[in-house]
C-alpha positions, 0 to 999 in steps of 0.5 A: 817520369817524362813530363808529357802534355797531351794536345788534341792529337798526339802525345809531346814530350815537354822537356824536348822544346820545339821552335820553328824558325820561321814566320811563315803563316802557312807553316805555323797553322800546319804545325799547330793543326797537326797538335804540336806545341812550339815557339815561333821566331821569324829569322833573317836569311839572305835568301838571295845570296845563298841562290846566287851562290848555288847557281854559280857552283851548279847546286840542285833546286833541291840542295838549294832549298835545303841550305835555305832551311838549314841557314833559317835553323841555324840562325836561332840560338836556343839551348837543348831546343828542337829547331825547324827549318824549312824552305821551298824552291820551284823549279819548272823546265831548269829555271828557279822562280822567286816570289814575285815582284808586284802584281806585273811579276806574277802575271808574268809568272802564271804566264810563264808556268801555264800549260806546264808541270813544275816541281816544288822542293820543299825542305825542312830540318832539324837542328839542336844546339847548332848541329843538324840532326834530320834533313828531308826533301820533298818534290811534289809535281803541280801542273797548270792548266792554259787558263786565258789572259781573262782568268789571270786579270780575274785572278790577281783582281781577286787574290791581290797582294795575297800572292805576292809572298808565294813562291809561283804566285798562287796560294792553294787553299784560296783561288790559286786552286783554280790555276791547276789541272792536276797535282802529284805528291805531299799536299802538305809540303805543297803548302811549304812543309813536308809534314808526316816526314817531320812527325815521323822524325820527330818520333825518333827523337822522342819528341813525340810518342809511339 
């Protein structure tokens, strides 16, 4: 009989392990939220290499995004364990932004992203014993407001070095809300993991019940 655990909100089937390759806190807290019982083990990925080599052969945002979490997944060598990568682009008027470099980065980032919509391309895969199994894209669509050169200097004040590892400068779930007018998509591949894709997956490979 499947040795199953039943966690807060769904059934998982212990013999199929999960690990997610990565240490993002944001991503981490969506997993365990959502009941899932997993590893975690934070990887090094030459993000920058693998963005350069995009630009130079005319790779979407998205294809990007995707190689970034299949090279994360790959990197962990767990035997018959489920591995989660996931990864996240932001593209806004055909140019890519990276995590800012120090606070004069992200002001000129915010200035560079107000009044417009960007698009975040949130990836994740799936991958058992070095083969990718499941792949899924997600292109959530955030518009900025024209906040003044006063909210932005208020803004950094108060989120600090706490923006600095998001992609766009901003964090959702804490003032970075105040930064937007309107927002279009997955909220949860907004915070950098597109989630019901991934359960729904997940279910398919019985590492979930029905």
């Amino acid at each position: 009989m499947t040795d199953l655990v039943l966690t807060p909100t769904l059934i998982q089937n212990r013999a199929q392990k999960l690990l997610l390759a990565s240490g993002s806190k944001a991503r981490r807290r969506i997993l365990e939220n959502a009941g899932l019982v997993f590893e975690v083990e934070a990887t090094l990925v030459d993000e920058a290499r693998l963005k350069q080599a995009g630009r130079q052969q005319n790779w979407s945002a998205d294809a990007v995004a995707l190689a970034l979490a299949e090279a994360k997944a790959l990197s962990v060598c767990k035997p018959d364990t489920i591995v989660i990568g996931a990864d996240q682009m932001l593209s806004c008027e055909g140019e890519w932004y990276d995590k800012p470099e120090g606070l004069d980065g992200a002001r000129q980032q915010l200035l560079q992203l107000r009044g417009k919509t960007h698009v975040l391309h949130t990836a994740v895969v799936l991958c058992r014993n070095g083969q990718v199994i499941w792949r899924h894209v997600a292109q959530p669509r955030l518009s900025m407001r024209m906040f003044s050169h006063t909210f932005i200097a208020h803004y950094l004040a108060v989120e600090g070095a706490a923006c600095l590892g998001c992609v766009g400068s901003y964090r959702l779930e804490g003032p970075g809300i105040q930064l937007f007018a309107s927002m279009e998509g997955d909220a949860f591949a907004i915070q950098g993991l597109p989630l019901l894709p991934l359960i729904a997956a997940l279910r398919e490979l019985k590492v979930l019940q029905d």
